[in-house]
C-alpha positions in Angstrom: 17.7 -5.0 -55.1 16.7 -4.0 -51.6 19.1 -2.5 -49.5 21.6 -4.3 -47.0 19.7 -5.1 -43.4 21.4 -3.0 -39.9 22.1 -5.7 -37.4 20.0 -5.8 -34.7 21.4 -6.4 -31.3 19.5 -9.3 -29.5 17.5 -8.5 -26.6 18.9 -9.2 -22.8 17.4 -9.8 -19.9 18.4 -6.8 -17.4 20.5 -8.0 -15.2 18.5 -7.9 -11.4 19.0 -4.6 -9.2 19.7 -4.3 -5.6 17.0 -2.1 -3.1 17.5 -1.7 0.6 14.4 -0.8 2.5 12.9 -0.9 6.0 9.9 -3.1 5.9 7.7 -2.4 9.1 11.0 -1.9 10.6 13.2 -4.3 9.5 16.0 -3.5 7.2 16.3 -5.5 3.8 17.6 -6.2 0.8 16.7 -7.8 -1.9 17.9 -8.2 -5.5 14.8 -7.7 -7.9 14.0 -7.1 -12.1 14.2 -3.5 -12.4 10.2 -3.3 -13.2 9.1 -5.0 -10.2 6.4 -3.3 -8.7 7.0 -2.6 -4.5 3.3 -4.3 -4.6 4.8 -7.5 -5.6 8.1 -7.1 -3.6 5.9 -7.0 -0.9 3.4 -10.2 -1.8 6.2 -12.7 -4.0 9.2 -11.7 -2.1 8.6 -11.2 1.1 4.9 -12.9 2.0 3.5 -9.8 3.2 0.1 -10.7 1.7 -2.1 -8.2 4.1 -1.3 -5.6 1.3 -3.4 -6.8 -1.6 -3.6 -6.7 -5.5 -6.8 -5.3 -6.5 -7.3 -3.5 -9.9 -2.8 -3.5 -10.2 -4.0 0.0 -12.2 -3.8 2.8 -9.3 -7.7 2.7 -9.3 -8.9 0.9 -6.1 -6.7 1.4 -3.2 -6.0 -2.1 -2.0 -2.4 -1.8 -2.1 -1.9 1.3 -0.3 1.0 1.1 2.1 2.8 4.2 3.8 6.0 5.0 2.8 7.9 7.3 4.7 4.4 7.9 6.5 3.0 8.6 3.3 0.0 7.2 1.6 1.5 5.1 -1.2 -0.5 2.9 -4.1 2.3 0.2 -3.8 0.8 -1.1 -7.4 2.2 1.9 -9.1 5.8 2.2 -7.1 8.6 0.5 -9.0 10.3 -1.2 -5.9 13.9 -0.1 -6.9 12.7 3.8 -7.0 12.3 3.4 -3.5 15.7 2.5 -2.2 16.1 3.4 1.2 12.5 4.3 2.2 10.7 3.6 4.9 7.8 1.1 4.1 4.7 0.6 6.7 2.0 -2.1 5.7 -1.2 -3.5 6.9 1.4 -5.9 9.4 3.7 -3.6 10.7 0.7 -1.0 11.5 0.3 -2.3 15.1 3.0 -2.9 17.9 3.6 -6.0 20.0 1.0 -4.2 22.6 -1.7 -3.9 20.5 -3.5 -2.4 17.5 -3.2 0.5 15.6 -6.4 2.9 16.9 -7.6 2.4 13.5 -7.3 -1.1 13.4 -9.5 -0.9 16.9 -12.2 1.0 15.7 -12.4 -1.1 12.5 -13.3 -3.9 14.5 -15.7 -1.9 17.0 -18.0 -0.8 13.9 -17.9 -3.8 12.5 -16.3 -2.9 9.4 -15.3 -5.4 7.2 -17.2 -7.8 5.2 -15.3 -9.7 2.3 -12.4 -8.1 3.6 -10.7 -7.8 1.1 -9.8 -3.6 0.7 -9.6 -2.9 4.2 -6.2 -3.5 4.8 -5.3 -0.6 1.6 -8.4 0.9 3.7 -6.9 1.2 7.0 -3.4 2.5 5.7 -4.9 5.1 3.7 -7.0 6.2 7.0 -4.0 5.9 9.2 -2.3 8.6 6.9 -5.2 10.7 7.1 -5.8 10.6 11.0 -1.5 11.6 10.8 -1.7 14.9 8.5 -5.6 15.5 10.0 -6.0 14.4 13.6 -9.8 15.5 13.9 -11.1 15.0 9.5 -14.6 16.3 9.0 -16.8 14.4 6.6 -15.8 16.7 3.8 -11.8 15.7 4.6 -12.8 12.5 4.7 -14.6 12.6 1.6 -11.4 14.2 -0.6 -8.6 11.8 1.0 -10.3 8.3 1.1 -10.9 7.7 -2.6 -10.6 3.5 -1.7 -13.3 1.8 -3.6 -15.0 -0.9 -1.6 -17.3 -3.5 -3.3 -19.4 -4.4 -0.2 -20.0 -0.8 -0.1 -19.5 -0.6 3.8 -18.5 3.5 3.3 -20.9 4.4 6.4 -19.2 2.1 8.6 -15.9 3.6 7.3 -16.7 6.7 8.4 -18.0 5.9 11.5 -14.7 4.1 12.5 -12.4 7.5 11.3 -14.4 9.5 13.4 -13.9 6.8 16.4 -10.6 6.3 15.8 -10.0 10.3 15.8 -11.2 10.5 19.0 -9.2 7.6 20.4 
């Protein structure tokens, strides 16, 4: 005789979870599933597609956004662990009057080709050209770990060190 079976309690959906943040400066909140990523917050919720879904494993870089002014790999940020933070993507990185420098000098060295990591490309420069206002190579080197397909790294650097000296 085998012995008695434990009830089991059946699984629930968690009930959705409130986040307030300020989205390239405009405050809001939204009611999400606790394990959505700020990546998709961004793309499903709000249609703030500029910030892209690339390897969705930390690896690439396509997602990077700031938060707080910090480089952030939004893939890898659960959404509702960033309550009340200050979120800059790839659209709020310019103003009204024009491009952000880095933006600029993407353009001026002819940068992008498919496109499609520059955005996470751009943010994680921006950060950089904040906490290092004049990067050598070598800087350059250890913070931009962004993998680009096209392979347009020379270009890359060539617009950090333009946009530095903007």
């Amino acid at each position: 005789m085998s012995p008695p079976r434990e009830s089991v309690a059946p699984l629930t959906k968690p009930a959705p979870l409130s986040v307030t943040l300020r989205i390239n400066g405009e405050r809001r909140t939204l009611s999400v599933a606790p394990w959505t990523t700020l990546l998709d917050l961004l793309r499903n919720h709000l249609d703030l597609t500029g910030t892209k879904k690339g390897c969705d494993h930390g690896q690439c870089g396509a997602c990077t956004v700031l938060i707080d002014g910090r480089r952030v790999l939004s893939c890898l940020a659960l959404a509702v662990m960033k309550d009340g933070a200050e979120i800059t993507t790839i659209e709020g990185l310019g103003s009204e009057s024009g491009l952000h420098k880095v933006q600029q000098a993407w353009l001026e060295n002819d940068v992008p080709q498919c496109g499609y990591c520059q955005s996470g490309m751009i943010m994680a420069v921006a950060a950089l050209l904040k906490d290092n206002p004049k990067p050598s190579d070598q800087d350059i080197n250890d913070a931009i770990t962004n993998i680009c397909r096209c392979g347009t790294f020379a270009q890359v650097r060539e617009a950090i060190h333009a946009a530095a000296n903007a």
